[in-house]
C-alpha positions in Angstrom: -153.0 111.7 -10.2 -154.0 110.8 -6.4 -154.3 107.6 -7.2 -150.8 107.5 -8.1 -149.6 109.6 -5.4 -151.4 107.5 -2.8 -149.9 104.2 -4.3 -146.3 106.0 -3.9 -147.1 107.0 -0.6 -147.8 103.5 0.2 -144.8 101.8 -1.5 -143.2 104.4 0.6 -144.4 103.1 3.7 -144.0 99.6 3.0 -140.5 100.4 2.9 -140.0 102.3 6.3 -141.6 99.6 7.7 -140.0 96.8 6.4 -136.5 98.9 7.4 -138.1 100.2 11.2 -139.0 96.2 11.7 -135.8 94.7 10.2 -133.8 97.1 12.5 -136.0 96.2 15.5 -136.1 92.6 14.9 -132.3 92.5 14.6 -132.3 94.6 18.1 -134.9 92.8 19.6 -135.8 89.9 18.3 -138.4 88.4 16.8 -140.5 89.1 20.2 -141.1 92.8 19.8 -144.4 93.8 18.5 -145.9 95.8 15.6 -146.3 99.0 18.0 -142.5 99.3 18.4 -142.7 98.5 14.6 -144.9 101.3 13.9 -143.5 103.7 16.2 -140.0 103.3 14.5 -141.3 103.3 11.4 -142.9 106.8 12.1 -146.5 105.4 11.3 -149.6 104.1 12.5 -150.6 100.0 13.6 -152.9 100.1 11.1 -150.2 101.4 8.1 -147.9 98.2 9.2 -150.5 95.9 8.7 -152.3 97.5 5.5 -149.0 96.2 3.8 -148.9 93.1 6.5 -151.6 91.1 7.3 -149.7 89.6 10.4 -147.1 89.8 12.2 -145.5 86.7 10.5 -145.7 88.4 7.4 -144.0 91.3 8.5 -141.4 88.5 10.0 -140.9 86.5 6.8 -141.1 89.7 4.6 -138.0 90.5 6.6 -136.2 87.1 6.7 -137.4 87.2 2.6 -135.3 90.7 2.6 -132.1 89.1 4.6 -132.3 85.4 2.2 -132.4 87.8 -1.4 -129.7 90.2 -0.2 -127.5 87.0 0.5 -128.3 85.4 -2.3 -127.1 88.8 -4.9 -124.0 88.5 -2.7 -123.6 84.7 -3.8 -124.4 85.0 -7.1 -122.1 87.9 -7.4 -119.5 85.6 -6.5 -119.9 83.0 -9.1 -117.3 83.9 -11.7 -114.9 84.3 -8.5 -111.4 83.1 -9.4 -111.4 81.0 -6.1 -114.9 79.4 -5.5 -113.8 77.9 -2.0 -112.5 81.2 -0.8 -115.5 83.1 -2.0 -117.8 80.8 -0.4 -115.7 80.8 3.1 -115.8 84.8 2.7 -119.7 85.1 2.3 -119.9 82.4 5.2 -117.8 84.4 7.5 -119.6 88.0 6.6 -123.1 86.2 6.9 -122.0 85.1 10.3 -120.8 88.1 11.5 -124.3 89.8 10.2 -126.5 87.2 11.8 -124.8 87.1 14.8 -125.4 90.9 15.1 -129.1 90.1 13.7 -131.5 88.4 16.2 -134.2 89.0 13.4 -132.5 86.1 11.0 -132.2 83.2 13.0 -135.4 83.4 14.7 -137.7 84.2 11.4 -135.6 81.3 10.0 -136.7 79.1 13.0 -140.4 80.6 13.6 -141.8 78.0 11.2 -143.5 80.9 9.0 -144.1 79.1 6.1 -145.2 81.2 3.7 -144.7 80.4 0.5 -142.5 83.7 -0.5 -140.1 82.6 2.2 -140.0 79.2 0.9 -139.3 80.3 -2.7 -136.7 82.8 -1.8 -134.5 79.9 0.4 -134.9 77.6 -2.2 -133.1 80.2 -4.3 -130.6 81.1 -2.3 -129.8 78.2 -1.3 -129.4 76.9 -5.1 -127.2 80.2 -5.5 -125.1 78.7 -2.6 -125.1 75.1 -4.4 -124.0 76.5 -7.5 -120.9 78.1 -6.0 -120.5 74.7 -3.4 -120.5 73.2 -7.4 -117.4 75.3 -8.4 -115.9 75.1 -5.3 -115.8 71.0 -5.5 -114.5 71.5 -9.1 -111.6 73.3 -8.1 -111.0 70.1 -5.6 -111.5 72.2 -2.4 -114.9 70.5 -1.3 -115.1 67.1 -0.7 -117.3 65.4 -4.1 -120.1 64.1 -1.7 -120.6 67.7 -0.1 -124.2 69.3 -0.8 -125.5 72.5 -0.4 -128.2 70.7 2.0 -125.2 69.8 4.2 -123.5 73.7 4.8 -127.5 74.4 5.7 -128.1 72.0 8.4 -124.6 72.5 9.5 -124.6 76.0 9.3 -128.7 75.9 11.4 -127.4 74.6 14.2 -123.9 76.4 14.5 -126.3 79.8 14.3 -129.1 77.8 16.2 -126.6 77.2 19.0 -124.6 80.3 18.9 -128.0 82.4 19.1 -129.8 80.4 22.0 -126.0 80.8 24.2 -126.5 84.7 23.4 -123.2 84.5 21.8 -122.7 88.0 20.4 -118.9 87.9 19.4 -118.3 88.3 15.7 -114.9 86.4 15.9 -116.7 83.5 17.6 -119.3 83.3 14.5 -116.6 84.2 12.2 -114.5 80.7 13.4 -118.0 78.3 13.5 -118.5 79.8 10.0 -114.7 78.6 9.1 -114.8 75.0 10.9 -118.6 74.7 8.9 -117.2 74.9 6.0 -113.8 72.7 6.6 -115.9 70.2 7.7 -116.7 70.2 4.0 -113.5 70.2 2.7 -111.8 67.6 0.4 
């Protein structure tokens, strides 16, 4: 019985931390330091990194985090009527999110390569081809577009926007529209 309320108690605090750094990453930036972390979190140093060995895993636990809840939002949008609109819509809300969200471009940059972060790109990212897929069927992406090509646009539209400090939704919101119609058929 303690066993299984100490394992609770953990999973509990995995989760306030991964929410206390994911809130102060998005604030702050990638910068700020396990203390602030912690302190948000409501625990101790030593609590953050039981569950995170480093600070880079407590970075790409949170970019992992942003990639997955992106990717449900895609794959919820498969069976869309319109592919092309569905895709422009989840461009233009993830652009208004990461502008708003220092956290995501940074932990995307840092060059954490951890394998979890790896594997849970790669799937969003195939979530994202699948709908580009649709989307060309229905004639509104030009045949030769790839789901590689809305990433490395998209990278350094957010890579740009982030390093000016740009902080204005409508300004990611309109990047995240001319990305995409450089894609169009």
């Amino acid at each position: 019985m303690l066993e299984t309320a100490k394992r609770a108690d953990a999973v509990r605090n995995r989760s306030r931390v991964l929410a206390a750094a994911a809130a102060v990453f998005a604030e702050r930036g990638v910068e700020a330091g396990v203390p602030e972390v912690a302190r948000r979190a409501g625990v101790g140093k030593a609590t953050v990194y039981r569950s995170f060995p480093t600070k880079e895993h407590l970075i790409a636990a949170v970019a992992v985090a942003r990639l997955e809840d992106f990717e449900r939002r895609v794959r919820a949008q498969l069976d869309a009527p319109d592919a092309w609109q569905a895709l422009h819509d989840l461009l233009a809300d993830s652009a208004v999110r990461q502008c708003g969200d220092r956290a995501i471009t940074a932990a995307l940059e840092s060059g954490v390569a951890q394998e979890q972060l790896a594997v849970a790109r790669a799937s969003m990212w195939d979530a994202v081809g699948a709908l580009l897929e649709r989307a060309k069927a229905e004639g509104r992406i030009a045949p030769e577009a790839q789901a590689a090509d809305l990433r490395v646009l998209w990278a350094g539209v957010a890579r740009v926007l982030a390093t000016d400090g740009n902080v204005d939704p409508a300004a990611w919101r309109r990047y995240a529209g001319l990305v995409l119609r450089a894609l169009a058929a």
